[in-house]
C-alpha positions as CSV (number, residue, x, y, z in Angstrom):
1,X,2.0,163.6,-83.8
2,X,3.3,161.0,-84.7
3,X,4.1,160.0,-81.3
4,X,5.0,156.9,-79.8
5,X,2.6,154.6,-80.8
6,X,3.1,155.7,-84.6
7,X,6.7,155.6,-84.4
8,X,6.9,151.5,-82.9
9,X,3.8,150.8,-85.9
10,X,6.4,152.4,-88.0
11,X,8.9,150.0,-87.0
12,X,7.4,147.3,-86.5
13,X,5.7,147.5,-90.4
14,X,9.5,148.4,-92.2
15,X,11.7,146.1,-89.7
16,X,11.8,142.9,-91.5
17,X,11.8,143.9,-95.2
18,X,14.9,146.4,-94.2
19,X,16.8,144.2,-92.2
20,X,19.7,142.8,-94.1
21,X,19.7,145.5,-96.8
22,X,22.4,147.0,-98.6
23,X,22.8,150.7,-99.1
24,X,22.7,151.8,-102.6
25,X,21.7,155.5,-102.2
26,X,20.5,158.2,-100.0
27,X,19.2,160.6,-101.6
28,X,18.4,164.5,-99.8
29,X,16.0,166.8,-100.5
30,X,15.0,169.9,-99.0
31,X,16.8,170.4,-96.1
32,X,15.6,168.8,-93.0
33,X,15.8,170.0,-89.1
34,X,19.3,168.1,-88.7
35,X,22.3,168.0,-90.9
36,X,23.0,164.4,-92.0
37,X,26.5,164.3,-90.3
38,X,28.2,163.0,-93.4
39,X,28.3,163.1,-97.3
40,X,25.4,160.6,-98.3
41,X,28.0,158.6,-100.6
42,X,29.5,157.7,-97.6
43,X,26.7,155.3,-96.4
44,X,26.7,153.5,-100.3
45,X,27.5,149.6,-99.3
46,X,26.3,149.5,-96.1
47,X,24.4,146.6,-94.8
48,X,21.3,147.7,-92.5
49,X,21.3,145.0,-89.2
50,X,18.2,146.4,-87.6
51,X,15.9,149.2,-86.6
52,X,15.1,149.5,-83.0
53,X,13.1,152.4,-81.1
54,X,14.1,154.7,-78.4
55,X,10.8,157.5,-77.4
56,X,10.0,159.1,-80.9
57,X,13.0,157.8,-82.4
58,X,13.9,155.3,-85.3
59,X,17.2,153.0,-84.5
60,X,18.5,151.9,-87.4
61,X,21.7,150.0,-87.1
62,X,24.4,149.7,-89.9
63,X,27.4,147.3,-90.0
64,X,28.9,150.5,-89.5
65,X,27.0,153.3,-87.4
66,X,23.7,154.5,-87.1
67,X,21.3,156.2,-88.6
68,X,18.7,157.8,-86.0
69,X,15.5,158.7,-88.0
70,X,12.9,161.1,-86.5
71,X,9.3,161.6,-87.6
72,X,8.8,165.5,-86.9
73,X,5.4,166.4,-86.1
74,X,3.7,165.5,-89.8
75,X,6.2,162.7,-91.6
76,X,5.4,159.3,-92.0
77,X,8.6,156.6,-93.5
78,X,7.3,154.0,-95.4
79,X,8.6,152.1,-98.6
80,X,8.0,153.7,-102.0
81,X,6.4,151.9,-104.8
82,X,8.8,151.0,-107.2
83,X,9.8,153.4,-110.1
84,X,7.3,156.5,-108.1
85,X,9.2,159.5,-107.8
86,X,9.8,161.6,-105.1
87,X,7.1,164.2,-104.5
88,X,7.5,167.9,-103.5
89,X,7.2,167.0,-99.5
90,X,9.7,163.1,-99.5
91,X,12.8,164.7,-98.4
92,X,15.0,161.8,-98.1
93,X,15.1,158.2,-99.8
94,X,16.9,155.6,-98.6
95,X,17.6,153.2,-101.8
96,X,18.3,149.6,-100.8
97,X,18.6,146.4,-102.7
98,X,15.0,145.5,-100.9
99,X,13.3,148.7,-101.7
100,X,13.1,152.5,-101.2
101,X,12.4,153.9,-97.4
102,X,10.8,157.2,-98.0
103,X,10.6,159.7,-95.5
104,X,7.8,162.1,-96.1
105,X,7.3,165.1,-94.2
106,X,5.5,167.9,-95.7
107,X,6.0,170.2,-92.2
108,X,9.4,169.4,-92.3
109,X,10.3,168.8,-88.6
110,X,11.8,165.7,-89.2
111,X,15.4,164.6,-89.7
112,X,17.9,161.2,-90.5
113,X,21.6,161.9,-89.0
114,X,24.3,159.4,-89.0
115,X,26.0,158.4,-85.7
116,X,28.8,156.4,-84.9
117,X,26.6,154.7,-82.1
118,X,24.2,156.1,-79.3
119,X,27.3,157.0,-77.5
120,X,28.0,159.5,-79.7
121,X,28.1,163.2,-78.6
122,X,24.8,164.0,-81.2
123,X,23.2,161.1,-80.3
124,X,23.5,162.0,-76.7
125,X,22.0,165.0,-77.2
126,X,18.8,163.6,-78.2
127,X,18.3,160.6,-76.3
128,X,19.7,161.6,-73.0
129,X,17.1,163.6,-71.8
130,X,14.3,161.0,-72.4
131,X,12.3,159.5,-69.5
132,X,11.5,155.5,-69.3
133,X,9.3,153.8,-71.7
134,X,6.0,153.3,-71.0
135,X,5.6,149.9,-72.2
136,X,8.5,148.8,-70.4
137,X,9.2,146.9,-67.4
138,X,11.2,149.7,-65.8
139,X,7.8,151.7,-65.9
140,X,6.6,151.1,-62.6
141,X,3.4,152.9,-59.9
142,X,6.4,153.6,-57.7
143,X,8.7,155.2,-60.3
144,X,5.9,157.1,-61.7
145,X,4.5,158.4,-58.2
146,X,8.5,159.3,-57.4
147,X,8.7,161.4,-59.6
148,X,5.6,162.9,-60.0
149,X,6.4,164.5,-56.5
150,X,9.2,166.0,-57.7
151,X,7.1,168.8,-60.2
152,X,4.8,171.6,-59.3
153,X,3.4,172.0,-63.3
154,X,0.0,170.1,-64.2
155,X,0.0,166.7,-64.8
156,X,-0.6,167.2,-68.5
157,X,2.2,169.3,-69.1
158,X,4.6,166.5,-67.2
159,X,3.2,164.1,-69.3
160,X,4.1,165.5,-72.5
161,X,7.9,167.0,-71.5
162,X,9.1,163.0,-71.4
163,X,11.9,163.4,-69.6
164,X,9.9,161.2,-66.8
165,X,7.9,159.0,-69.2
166,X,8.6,159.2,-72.7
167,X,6.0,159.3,-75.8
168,X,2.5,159.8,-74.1
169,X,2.0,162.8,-76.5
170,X,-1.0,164.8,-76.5
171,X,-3.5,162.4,-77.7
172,X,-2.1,159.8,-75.3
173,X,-2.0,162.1,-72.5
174,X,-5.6,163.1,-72.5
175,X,-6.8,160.0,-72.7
176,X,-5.0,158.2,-70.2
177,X,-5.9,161.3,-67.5
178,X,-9.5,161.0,-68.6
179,X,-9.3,156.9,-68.1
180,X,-7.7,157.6,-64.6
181,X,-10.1,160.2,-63.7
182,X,-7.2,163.1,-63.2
183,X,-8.1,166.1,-64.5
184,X,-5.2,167.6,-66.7
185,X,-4.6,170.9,-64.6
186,X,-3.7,169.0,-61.1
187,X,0.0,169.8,-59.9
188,X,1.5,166.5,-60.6
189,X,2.9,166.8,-57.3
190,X,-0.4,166.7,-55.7
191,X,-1.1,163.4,-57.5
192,X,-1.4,160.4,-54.5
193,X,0.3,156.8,-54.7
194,X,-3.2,155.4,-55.4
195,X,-3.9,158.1,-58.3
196,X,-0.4,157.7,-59.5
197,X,-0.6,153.4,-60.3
198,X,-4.2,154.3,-61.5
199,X,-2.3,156.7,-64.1
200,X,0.3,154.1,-64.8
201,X,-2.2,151.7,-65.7
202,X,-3.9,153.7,-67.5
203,X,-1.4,155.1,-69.6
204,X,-0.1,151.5,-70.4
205,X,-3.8,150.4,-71.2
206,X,-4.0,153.4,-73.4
207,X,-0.6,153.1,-75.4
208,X,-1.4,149.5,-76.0
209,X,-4.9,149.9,-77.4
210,X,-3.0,152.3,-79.8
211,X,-0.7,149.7,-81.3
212,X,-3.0,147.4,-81.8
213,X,-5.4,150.0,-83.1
214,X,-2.0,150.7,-86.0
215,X,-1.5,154.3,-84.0
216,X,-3.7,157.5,-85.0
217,X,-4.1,159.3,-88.2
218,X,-5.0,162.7,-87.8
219,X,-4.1,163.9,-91.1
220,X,-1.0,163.1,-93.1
221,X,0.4,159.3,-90.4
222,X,0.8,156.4,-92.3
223,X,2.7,153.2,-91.3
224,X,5.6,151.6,-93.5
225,X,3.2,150.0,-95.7
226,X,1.2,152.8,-96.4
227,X,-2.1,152.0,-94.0
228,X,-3.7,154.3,-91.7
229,X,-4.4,153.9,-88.1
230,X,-7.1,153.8,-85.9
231,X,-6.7,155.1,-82.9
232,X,-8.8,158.2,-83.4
233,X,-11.9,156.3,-83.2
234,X,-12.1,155.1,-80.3
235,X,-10.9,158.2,-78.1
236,X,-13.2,159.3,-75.3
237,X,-12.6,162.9,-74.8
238,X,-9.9,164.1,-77.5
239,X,-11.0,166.2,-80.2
240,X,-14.4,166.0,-78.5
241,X,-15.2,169.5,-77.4
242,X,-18.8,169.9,-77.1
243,X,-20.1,166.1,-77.4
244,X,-21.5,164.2,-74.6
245,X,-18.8,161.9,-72.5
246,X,-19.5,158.5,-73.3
247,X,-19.5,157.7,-69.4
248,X,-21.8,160.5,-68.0
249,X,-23.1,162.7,-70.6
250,X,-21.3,165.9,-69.7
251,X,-20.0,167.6,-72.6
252,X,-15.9,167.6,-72.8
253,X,-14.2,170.5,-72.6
254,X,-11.1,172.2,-74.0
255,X,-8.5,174.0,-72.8
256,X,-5.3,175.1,-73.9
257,X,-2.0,173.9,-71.9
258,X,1.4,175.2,-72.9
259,X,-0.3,176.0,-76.7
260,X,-1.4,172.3,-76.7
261,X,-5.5,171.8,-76.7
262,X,-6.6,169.3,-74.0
263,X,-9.7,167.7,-73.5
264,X,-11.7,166.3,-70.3
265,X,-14.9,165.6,-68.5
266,X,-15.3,168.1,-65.7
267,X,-18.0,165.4,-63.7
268,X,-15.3,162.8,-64.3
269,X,-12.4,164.3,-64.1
270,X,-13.1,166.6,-61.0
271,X,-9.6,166.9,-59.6
């Protein structure tokens, strides 16, 4: 958290009041989990063209460069009100001529580095690695099933690596297994063509209801404009230990996967 749901909300809610901004500032804080790449003065005067999204990552494109903003587990990036300043956990502000981007992160797992484009050796690092997106047309049954039969580890724990499908985090990922009747401990490799396009569908079903839905706020998530999301009340079986599934009445259980709690129905999730 925030995952990828947040992240594109997050986009989507800053995009058009930061397009076409000039750079007057950025101001550090506390040190982040990535250097910045260059000295902030450096990026005074530059015009901001756009802000796509790649997995959990923020796009932004300059006139010159890049600026690749992540999230961390806790932050949230949303426009300051004017005159407000920073607090003890907003570790980097981005002053424009159309406002103040704030990123606040009180974990501090987060980052904003400058590239000179996503061909750069940094950015390569980081986005290399990353597996289709979900809500793309390159996510496909077939894909999915391909290489699913390629890994031995539970189906949870492929979910959430992303190097196969990016940004079905741990919310995501027990809810679209519970919605395709998986349970979270089956060898992905174990999963059949049929079970594999239910699992696609469901995990497109369930990342869309999560945009429209403004993403999930657990504790500290908030959008660029400061609102909250709503994801979290609609889930069927995470955070739900104990309570009766809203299909059969079994309670959900929990587990722990790789230090990560899931959640399922044993009746409906058998295997």
């Amino acid at each position: 958290m925030p995952e990828l749901p947040e992240v594109e909300v997050t986009r989507r809610s800053v995009v058009d009041r930061i397009t076409g901004a000039r750079i007057e500032a950025l101001r550090l804080g506390k040190p982040l989990r990535w250097p910045l790449g260059l000295q902030a003065q450096a990026l005074q005067g530059r015009t901001v063209r756009d802000v796509r999204r790649r997995g959990k990552y923020l796009l932004m494109d300059l006139d010159q460069g890049l600026l690749m903003w992540h999230l961390g587990m806790s932050g949230s990036l949303a426009f300051a009100p004017p005159g407000q300043a920073p607090g003890p956990h907003d570790h980097a502000d981005l002053v424009t001529n159309q406002g103040t981007l704030r990123l606040h992160d009180p974990r501090r797992f987060g980052a904003v580095i400058h590239v000179h484009s996503e061909t750069d050796p940094r950015a390569r690092k980081l986005l290399d690695g990353l597996g289709v997106e979900p809500l793309s047309p390159f996510f496909t049954p077939e894909g999915l099933h391909a290489g699913l039969q390629l890994r031995r580890s539970p189906i949870k724990s492929v979910l959430l690596a992303g190097d196969l499908v990016v940004g079905v985090g741990n919310i995501y990922a027990s809810e679209s297994l519970f919605l395709a009747g998986i349970r979270p401990t089956l060898a992905a490799q174990r999963i059949s063509r049929p079970r594999a396009a239910r699992l696609h569908a469901a995990i497109r079903t369930v990342l869309q209801q999560a945009l429209d839905s403004g993403g999930s706020t657990l504790r500290d998530y908030r959008n660029g404009l400061g609102q909250t999301g709503h994801f979290q009340l609609q889930v069927k079986v995470y955070g739900r230990d104990g309570e009766p599934c809203d299909v059969c009445a079994t309670p959900i259980r929990r587990i722990v996967q790789g230090q990560r709690a899931t959640y399922y129905c044993p009746t409906c999730q058998k295997a």
